[in-house]
N, C-alpha and C positions, 0 to 999 in steps of 0.2 A: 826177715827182710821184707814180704811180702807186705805185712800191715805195720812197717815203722817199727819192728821191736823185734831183739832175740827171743825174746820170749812167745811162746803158742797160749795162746790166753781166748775165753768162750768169746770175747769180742772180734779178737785177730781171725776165728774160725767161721763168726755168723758174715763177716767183710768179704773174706774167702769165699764163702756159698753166693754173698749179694755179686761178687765179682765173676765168678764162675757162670752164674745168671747172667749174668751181661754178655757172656763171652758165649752163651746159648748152650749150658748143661743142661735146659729143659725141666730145670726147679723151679718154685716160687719161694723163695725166699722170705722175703717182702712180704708179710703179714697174710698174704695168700694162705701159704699153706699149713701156717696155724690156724686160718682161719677152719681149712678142710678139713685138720684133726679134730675141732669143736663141734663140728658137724657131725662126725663119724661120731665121738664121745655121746653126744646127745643119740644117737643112734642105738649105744649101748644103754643108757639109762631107760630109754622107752621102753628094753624090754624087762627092767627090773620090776613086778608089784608094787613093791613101797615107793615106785616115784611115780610122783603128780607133775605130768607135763604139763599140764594146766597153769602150773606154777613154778615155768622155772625166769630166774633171772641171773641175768649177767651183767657184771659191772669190770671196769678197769683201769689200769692209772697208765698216763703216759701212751706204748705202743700197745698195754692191755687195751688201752682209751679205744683206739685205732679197729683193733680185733676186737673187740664188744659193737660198734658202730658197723663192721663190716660182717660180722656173722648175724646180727640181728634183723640188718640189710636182707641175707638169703636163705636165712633160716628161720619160718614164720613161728617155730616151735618157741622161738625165744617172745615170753610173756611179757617181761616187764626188760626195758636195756639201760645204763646211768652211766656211758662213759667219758671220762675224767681227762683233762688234757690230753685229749687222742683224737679229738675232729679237728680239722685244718681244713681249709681250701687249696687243693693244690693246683686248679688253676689260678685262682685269684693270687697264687704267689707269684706264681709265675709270670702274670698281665704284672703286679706291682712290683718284680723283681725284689722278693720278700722270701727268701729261699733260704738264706744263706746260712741260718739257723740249723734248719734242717741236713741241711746239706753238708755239715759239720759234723753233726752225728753219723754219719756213712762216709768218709772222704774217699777213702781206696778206690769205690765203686765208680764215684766220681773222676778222682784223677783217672782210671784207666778208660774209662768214657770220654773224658774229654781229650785226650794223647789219643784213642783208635778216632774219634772223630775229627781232629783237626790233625794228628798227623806228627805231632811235636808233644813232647815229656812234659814239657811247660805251658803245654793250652790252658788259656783261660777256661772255667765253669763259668759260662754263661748260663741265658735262659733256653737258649738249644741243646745245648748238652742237659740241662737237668729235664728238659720237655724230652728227650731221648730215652734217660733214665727209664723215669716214669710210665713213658709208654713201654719201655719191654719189662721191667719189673712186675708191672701194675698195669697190665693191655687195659686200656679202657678205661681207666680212673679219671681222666682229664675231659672225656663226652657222654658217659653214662652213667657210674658211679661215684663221682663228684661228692661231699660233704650235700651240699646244696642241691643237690639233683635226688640223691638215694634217700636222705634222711625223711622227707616227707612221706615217705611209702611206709614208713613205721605204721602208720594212722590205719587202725587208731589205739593201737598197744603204746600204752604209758612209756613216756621218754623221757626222762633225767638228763639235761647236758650242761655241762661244769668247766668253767677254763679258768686262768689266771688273766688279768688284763695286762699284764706285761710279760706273758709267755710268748719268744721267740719262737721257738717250735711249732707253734701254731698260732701263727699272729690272729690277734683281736679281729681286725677288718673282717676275712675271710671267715671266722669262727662265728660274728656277727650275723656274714651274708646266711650261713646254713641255718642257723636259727633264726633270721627272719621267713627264711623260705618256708622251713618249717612250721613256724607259729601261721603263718596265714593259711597254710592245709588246716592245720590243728583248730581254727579260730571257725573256718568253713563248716567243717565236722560241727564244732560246738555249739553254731547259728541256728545248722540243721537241725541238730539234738532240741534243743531250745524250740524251736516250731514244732517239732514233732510233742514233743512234751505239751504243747499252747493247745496242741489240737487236739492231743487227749484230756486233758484237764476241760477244754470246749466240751466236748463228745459224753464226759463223765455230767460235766451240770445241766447239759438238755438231757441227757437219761433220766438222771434225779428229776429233773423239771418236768418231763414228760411223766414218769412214777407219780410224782406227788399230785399233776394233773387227772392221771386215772383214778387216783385215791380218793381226789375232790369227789370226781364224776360219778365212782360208784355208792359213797357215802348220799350224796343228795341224789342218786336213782331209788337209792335204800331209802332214805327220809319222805320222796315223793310216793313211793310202794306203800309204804306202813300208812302216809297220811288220806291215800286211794284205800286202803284196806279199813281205816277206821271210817269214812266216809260212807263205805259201801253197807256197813255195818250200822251208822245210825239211820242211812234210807229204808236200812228192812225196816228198823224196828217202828219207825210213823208207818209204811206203807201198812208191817200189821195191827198198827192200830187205827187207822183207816178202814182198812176190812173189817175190823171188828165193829166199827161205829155202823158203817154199812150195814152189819147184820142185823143192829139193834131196832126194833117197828116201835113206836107209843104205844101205849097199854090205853085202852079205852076210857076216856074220860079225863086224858093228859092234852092241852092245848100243844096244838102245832106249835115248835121252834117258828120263828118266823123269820122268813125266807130274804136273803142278799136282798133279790129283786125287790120286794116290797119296802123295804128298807131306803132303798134307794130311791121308788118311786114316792114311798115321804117326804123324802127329803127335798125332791125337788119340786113336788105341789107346795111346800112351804117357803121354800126361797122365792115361787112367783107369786103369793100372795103380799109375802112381807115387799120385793120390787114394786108391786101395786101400791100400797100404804105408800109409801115415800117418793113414789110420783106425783101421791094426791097432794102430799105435804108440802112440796115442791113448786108446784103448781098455784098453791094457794100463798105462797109468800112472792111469786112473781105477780100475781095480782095485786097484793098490797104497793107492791114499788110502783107498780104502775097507775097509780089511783082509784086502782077497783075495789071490790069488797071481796074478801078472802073466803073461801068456802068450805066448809064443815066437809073432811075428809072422812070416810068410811070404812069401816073392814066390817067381813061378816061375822067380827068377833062381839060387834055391839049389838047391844038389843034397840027394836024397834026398826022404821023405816028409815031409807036414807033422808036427810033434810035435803030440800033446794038449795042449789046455789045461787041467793040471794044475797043482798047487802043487808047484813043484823047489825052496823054499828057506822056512825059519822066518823070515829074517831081516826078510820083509814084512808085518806083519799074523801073524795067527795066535795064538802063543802066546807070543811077544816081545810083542807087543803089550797083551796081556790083561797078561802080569807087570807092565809099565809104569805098565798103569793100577793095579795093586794097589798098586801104592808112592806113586803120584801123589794117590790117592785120600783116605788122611788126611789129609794135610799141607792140601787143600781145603777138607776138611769143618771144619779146625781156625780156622778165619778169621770165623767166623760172627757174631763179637762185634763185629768191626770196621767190619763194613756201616752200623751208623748212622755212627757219626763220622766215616769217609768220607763217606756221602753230606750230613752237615752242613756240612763242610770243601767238599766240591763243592760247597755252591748256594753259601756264602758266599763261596768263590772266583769261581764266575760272576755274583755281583749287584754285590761289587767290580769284576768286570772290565768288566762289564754299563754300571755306574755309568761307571767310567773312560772305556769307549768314548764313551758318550756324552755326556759333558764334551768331550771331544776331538772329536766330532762338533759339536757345537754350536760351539764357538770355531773350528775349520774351515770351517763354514759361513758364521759372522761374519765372519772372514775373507777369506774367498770373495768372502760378498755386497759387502762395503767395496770390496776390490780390484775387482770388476765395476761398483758404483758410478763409484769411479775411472774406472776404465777408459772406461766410458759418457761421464761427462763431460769427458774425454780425447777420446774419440771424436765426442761434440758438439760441443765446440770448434772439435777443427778443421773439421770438416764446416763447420761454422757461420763461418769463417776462410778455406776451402776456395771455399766459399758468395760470401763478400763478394770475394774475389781475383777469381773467376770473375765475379762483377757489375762489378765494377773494370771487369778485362779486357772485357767487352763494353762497356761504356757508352765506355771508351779507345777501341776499334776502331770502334765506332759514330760519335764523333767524328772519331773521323778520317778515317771513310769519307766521313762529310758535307763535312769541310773537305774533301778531295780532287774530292768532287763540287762542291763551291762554287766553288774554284778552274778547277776545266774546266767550270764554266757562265760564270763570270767572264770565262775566257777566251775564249768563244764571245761574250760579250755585247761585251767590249771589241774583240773585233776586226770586231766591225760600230757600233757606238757611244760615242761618246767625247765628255765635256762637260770642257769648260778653263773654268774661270774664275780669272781673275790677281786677286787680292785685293791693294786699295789703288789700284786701276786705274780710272780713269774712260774716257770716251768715248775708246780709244786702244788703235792694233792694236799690243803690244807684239813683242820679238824671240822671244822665247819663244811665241808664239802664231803667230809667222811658222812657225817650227823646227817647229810641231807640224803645222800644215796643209800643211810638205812633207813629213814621215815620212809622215804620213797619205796622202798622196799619192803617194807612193812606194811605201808598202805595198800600196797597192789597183791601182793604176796600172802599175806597170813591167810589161813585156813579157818574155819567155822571155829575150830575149839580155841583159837588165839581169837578171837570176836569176843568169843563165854569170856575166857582169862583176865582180858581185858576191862571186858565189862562190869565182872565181878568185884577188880578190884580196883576200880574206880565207886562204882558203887556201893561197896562194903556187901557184909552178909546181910541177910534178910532178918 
């Protein structure tokens, strides 16, 4: 009679214990205290050899969902956690009076909580009665270990969470809230992961950068060494043949080598006699222009005495000259009339031509300026074309950089956090959610010789 039925049945007896709890037998009923034999369990595995606590994981369906989500909460041993319709928000049911589901599955606990708190057999289950509940079943579930509160503390041990989007049991909303809370720990973690990575990938190419600098430096210390070392080696060998020439005297009756200096001083007694010659040459064609008589230039390369510089011929100046001008001299004088009209015909020629140029100046310059115009906004253009390509191109690479970076935080983020939810699915672990909490578990899980296994036979034999 106690749970609706003649019959004792494992539900009528776990109503029993959740009711007994209410009434303060000082059990946890209520996923508690499976939670605490998972604990102790694990307590006994640690000390078996064959097990690798490194690698243990736990999954579950329904209120396994529940206890996988709250042992892996307080027990850091648990490596990898995937549970299956078992996160809820129990307060966010609570604030959206979204209980009722739940509250179904337990009723006994409920009706006698709500008859001890209001007083009558037929009280309504309110949100005080089920907030009553929960806090003595579950002390503490509704301000500290929450769905939304405890789950982020996973981080950063791989977390699998899986619901139906039409599971009453743990409605959507609330299942929502702890996986959003979650993912932005998860996403933090990932950001971090990701600059830390940026900063060793930095740290590795100035290494490298700095190595292949010292490599430069000491190749070309080595190339400059070897090209000092052959250097050093051809000044020996002229210094000792130097020495040796030094040793050598002429043998009696061999004429002196002759000497820089004397060479030198040749050279320059012959450059000032030849200056002399072509002065005198110089000298003597300025006397012709000028009507004198030109004179017998001399070097001491001639034989004989120098001659005077007399006049030996009429033909230069003199009195050919003078006749010249006697004939040239009327025909000059006779022009005298012509001087204006020439120089009237000169300006007028120069103010037309004057004129001219600068018409032709002006319209070249118009010209000019137009075609530079042109040209300018030719050269704006593109600049301006130049301009937008180059913005294009950065804002392109910019985007791409980000989606690349998005991608490898994405990837950091998904391979420690992952939410399934099967849309059209109610309170039910589908096959697809099975598939996904064994990859998951595989992923996080398998051992070095499942890596070989695997890789082997993907790869085939060798």
């Amino acid at each position: 009679a106690v749970a609706r039925s003649d019959k004792v049945t494992a539900r009528n007896v776990y109503e029993l214990a959740l009711a007994a709890a209410w009434r303060g037998s000082g059990e946890q009923p209520l996923f508690l205290d499976t939670v605490w034999d998972l604990v102790l369990l694990l307590d006994v595995l640690a000390l078996r050899p064959e097990v690798d606590m490194t690698r243990v994981g736990v999954t579950g369906f329904s209120m396994g969902g529940t206890i996988t989500w709250l042992l892996a909460v307080i027990d850091p041993r648990v490596a990898v956690a995937a549970p299956v319709s078992g996160v809820q928000g129990f307060g966010w049911a609570i604030d959206n009076k979204k209980y009722h589901a739940r509250v179904g599955r337990y009723p006994l606990v409920f009706e006698i909580a709500a008859s001890d708190l209001r007083g009558t057999k037929t009280a309504e289950i309110d949100a005080e009665v089920v907030t009553g509940v929960w806090n003595k079943l579950l002390p503490g579930v509704l301000s500290v270990y929450d769905a939304h509160l405890s789950l982020p503390t996973l981080l950063p041990r791989p977390l699998l969470l899986a619901t139906g989007e039409l599971d009453q049991s743990c409605p959507l909303p609330g299942v929502q809230q702890a996986a959003d809370s979650t993912r932005a720990v998860y996403l933090a973690w990932a950001q971090e992961q990701r600059r830390l990575q940026l900063e060793e990938e930095a740290e590795a190419a100035a290494q490298a950068a700095a190595e292949a600098v010292a490599a430069e430096a000491a190749e070309a210390a080595a190339a400059v060494l070897a090209e000092q070392s052959g250097s050093v080696g051809r000044l020996g060998s002229r210094s000792l043949g130097l020495e040796s020439s030094k040793g050598c005297t002429p043998q009696e009756g061999q004429g002196r080598s002759p000497d820089l200096r004397d060479v030198a001083a040749g050279d320059v007694g012959h450059g000032k006699g030849h200056r002399a010659e072509v002065g005198d040459v110089s000298r003597s064609g300025t006397a012709s222009r000028e009507g004198g008589v030109p004179y017998q230039t001399w070097s001491s390369s001639m034989n004989g005495s120098a001659p005077s510089r007399t006049a030996t011929a009429d033909g230069y100046g003199g009195s050919a000259a003078a006749a010249w001008g006697a004939v040239a001299a009327p025909a000059v004088g006779g022009s005298g009339e012509l001087e204006p009209l020439l120089a009237d015909a000169t300006e007028v020629g120069m103010s037309a031509a004057t004129a001219a140029a600068t018409a032709g100046m002006e319209e070249e310059a118009f010209v000019a300026a137009a075609e530079a115009a042109a040209a300018a906004a030719a050269a704006a253009a593109a600049a301006a074309a130049a301009a937008a390509a180059a913005r294009a191109a950065a804002l392109a690479e910019a985007a791409e950089h980000q989606r690349r970076e998005q991608m490898a935080i994405e990837g950091l983020l998904g391979s420690q956090f992952r939410y399934v939810m099967e849309k059209g699915v109610e309170h039910k672990e589908t096959d697809s959610m099975r598939r996904a909490v064994e990859q998951w578990m595989h992923q996080h899980l398998k051992g070095p010789w499942m890596r070989e296994r695997l890789a082997a036979r993907f790869t085939g034999p060798e």
